[in-house]
C-alpha positions in Angstrom: 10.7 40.2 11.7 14.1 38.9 13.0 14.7 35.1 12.9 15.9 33.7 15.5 19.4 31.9 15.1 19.9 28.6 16.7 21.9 27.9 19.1 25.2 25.7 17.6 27.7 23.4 20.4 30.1 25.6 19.8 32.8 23.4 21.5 34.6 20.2 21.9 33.3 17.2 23.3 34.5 14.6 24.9 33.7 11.5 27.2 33.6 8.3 26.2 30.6 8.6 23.5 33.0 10.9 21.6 35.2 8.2 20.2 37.0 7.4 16.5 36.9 3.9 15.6 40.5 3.6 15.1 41.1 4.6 18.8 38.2 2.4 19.9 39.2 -0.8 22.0 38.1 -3.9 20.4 35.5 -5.0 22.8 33.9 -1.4 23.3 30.3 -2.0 24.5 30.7 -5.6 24.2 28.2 -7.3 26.4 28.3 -11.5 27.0 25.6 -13.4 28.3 26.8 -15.5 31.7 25.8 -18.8 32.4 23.1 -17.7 34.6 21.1 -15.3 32.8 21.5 -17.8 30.1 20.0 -20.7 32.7 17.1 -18.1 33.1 17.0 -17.8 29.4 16.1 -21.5 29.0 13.2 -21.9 32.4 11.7 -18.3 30.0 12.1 -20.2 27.0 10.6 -23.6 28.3 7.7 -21.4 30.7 6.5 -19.6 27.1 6.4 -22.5 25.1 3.7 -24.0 27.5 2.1 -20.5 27.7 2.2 -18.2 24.0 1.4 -14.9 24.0 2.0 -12.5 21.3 5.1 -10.9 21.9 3.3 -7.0 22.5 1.6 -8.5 25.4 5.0 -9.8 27.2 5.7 -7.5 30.2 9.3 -7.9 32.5 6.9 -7.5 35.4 5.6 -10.5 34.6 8.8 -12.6 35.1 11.9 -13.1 37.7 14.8 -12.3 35.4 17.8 -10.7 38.0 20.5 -11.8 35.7 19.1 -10.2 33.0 18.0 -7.7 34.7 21.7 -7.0 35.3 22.9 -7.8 32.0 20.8 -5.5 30.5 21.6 -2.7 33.3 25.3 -3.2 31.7 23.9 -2.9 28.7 21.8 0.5 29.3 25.3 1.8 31.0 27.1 1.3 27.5 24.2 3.7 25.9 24.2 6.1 28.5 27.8 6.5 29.8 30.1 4.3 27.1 30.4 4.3 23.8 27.0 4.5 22.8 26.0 1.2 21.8 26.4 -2.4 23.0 26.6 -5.3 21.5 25.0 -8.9 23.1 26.6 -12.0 22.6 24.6 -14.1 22.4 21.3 -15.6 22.2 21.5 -19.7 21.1 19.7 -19.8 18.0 20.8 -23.5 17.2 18.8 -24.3 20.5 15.8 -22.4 20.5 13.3 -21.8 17.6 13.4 -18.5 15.9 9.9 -17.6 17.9 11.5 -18.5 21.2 14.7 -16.0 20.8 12.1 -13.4 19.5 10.6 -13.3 22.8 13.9 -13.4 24.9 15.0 -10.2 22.5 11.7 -8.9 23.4 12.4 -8.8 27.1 15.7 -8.0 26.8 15.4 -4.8 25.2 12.4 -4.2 27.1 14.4 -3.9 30.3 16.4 -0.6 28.5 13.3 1.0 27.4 9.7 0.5 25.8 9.0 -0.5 22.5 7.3 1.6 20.3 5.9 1.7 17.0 7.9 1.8 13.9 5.3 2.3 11.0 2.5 4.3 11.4 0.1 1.2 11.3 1.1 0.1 14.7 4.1 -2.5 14.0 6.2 -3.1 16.7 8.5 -5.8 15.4 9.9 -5.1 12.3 12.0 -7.9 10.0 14.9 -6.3 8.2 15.7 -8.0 4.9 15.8 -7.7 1.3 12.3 -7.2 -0.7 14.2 -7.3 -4.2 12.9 -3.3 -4.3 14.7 -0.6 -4.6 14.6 2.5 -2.2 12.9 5.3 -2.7 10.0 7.2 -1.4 7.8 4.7 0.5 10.4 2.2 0.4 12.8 2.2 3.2 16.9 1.4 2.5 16.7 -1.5 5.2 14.6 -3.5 3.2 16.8 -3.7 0.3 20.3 -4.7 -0.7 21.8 -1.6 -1.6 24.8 0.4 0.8 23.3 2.8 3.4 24.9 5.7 4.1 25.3 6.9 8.0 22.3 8.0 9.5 20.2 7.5 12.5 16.2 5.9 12.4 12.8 7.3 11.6 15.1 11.3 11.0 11.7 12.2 9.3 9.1 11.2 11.8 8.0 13.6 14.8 9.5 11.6 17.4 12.2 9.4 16.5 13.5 6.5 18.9 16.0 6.9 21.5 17.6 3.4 20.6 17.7 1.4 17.9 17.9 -2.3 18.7 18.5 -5.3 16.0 18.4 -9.0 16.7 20.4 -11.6 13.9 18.7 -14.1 12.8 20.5 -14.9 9.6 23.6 -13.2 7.2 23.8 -12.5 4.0 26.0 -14.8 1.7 28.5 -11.7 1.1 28.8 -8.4 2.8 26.4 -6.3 4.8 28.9 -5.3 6.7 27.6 -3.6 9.9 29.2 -0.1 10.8 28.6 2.3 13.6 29.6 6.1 13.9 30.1 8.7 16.7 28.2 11.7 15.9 29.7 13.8 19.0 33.4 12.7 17.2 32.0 13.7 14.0 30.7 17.1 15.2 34.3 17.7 16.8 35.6 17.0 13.8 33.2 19.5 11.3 33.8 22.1 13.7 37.5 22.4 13.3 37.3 21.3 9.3 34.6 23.1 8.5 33.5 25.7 11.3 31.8 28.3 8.7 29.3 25.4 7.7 28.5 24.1 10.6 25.8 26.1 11.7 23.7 25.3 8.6 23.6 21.7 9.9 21.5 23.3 12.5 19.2 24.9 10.5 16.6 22.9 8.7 16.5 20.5 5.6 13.7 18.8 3.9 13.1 15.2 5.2 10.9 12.8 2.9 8.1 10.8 5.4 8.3 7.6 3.7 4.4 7.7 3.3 4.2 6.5 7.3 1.6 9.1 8.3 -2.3 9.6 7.5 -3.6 9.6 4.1 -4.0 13.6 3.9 -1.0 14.3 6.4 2.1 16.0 4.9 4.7 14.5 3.1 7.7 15.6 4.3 9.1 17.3 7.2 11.3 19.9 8.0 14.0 19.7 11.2 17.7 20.6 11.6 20.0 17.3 11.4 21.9 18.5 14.8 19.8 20.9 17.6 20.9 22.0 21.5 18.1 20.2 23.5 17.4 19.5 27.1 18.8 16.1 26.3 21.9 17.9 25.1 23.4 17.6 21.3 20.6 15.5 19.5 21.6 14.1 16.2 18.6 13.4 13.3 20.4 12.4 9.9 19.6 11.0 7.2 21.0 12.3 3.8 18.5 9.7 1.6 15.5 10.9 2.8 16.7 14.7 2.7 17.5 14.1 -1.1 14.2 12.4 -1.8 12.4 15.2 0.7 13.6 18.5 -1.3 12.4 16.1 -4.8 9.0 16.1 -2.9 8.7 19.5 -2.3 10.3 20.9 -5.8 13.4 22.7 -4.3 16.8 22.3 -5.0 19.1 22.3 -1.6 20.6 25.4 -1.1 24.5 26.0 -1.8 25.2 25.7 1.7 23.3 23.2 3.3 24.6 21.0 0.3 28.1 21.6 1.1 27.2 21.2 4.6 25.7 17.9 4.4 28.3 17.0 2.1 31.3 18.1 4.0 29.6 15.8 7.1 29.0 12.9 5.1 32.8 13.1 4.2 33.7 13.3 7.4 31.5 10.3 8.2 32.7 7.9 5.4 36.4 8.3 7.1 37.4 4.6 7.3 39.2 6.5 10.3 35.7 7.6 12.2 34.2 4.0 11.9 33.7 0.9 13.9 33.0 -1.9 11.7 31.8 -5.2 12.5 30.5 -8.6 11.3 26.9 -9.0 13.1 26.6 -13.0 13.8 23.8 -14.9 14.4 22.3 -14.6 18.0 24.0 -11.4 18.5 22.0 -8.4 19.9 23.2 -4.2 18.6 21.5 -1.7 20.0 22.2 1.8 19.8 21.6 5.5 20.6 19.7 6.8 18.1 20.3 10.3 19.0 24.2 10.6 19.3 25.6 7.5 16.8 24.5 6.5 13.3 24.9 3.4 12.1 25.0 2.0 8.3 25.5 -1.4 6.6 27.2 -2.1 3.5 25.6 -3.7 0.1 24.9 -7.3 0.0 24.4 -10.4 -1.9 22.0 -12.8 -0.3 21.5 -16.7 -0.5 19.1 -17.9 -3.3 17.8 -20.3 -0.3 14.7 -18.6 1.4 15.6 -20.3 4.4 19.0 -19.0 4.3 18.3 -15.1 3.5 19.7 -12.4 5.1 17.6 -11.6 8.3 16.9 -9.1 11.2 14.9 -8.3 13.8 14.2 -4.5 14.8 12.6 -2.8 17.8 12.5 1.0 18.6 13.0 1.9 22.1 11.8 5.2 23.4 11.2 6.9 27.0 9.1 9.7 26.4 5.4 10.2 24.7 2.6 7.4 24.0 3.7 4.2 22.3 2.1 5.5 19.1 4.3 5.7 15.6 4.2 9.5 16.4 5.0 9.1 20.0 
């Protein structure tokens, strides 16, 4: 039998979503909150605090939001036809309780796309911050201290979110520095550094599941990190879990698809390539999962509980059932 080849994007790209970060302008996807989607803010706020509901249940239907419907159109433009991301600025946490701007970020990212499931028990909201563990098979990078490298969420699931959105509650006493990555710029640049390895990236590697599946499921799975879709150049990377996956199985990564992965991963650590920024409290990120990663440096967090280091995820996905594997 022949195998079939896949098919590689064999040329360059470009648009806005193919962008460096030292020739990005400084307020790329930068999104602010006007006064009046911020007076609708406060009539939510004070309408939900005489009438709770768990935040699943909270439907944009259900409420007259135009501003925000408007901010958060801006917001779905910078996804689809800018940069790739957006970031919100932002909701007033010195005003509202923690519960209250959960609710508004709720809605908010609601109005780009549905939440979904991030763990395969069902949980939709998802609180980033340190456990004291340290990462490994079962125990995701985000809820530790350590560096992550460049990747995009849930790489090792069946169907991954389309964006990844992240609310700041509280920083870290030093670092966790927040960094975001063009994978279109990325693949431009592999294919004229490195155009005899690139085809490997589209070929599969060995993803570790992180445990988030049934009981007597399998353990890891196997996808290319870059494939031609009907969606055009998808993006699922994440060189952690493809270490831990081939440990899993018993195989070593072949020659190829280790040079491959770590010719990308240079290419992705340029300081040249990256956007960083300092995510404040109140501030919204969301971005496309499918064609920029995102990493954050190490950290050291406050002793204080009340002071720790802490965000607030949601996956966002248009296609399939709500469920953790869509």
């Amino acid at each position: 039998m022949f195998s079939v080849q896949p098919t590689v994007w064999d040329e360059e790209i470009e648009g806005k979503i193919s962008w460096t970060g030292g020739a990005l302008p400084e307020d790329a996807g930068r999104v602010e909150i006007s006064d009046a989607c911020r007076a609708e803010l406060d009539s939510l706020v004070a309408e939900l605090s005489g009438n709770p509901l768990p935040l699943p249940a909270l439907r944009v239907d259900d409420f007259e939001l135009p501003e925000c419907q408007d901010l958060m159109a801006a917001a779905r433009r910078c996804l689809d036809d800018g940069p790739g991301f957006v970031l919100i600025d932002r909701l007033p946490l010195e005003q509202w309780s923690r519960d209250d701007a959960k609710a508004v970020y709720w809605l908010l990212c609601s109005m780009v796309e549905r939440p979904v499931a991030q763990k395969w028990d069902g949980t939709m909201i998802y609180d980033v911050r340190d456990t004291g563990k340290k990462p490994g098979n079962g125990v995701r990078p985000d809820i530790t201290n350590v560096e992550q490298n460049f990747h995009t969420d849930n790489s090792y699931n069946l169907c991954p979110p389309w964006f990844v959105s992240l609310l700041c509650l509280q920083t870290a006493k030093e670092g966790g520095i927040s960094g975001l990555v063009s994978f279109y710029a990325a693949h431009n640049e592999m294919r004229r550094c490195h155009p005899e390895l690139l085809p490997r990236l589209y070929e599969n590697f060995v993803f570790d599941r992180q445990r988030e599946h049934a009981p007597d499921d399998e353990k890891t799975l196997r996808h290319p990190m870059f494939e031609v879709s009907d969606e055009g150049l998808v993006a699922r990377l994440s060189r952690f879990q493809v270490l831990n996956g081939q440990k899993l199985v018993g195989e070593n990564l072949d020659p190829r698809g280790k040079a491959a992965m770590e010719a990308f991963e240079a290419i992705l650590r340029d300081p040249s390539m990256v956007k960083e920024f300092f995510f404040e409290p109140g501030q919204i990120q969301i971005v496309d999962n499918r064609r920029c990663g995102h990493r954050r440096t190490g950290f050291t967090d406050w002793p204080e509980p009340e002071r720790r280091r802490h965000l607030v995820r949601l996956w966002l996905r248009g296609s399939g059932r709500p469920f953790y594997n869509g």
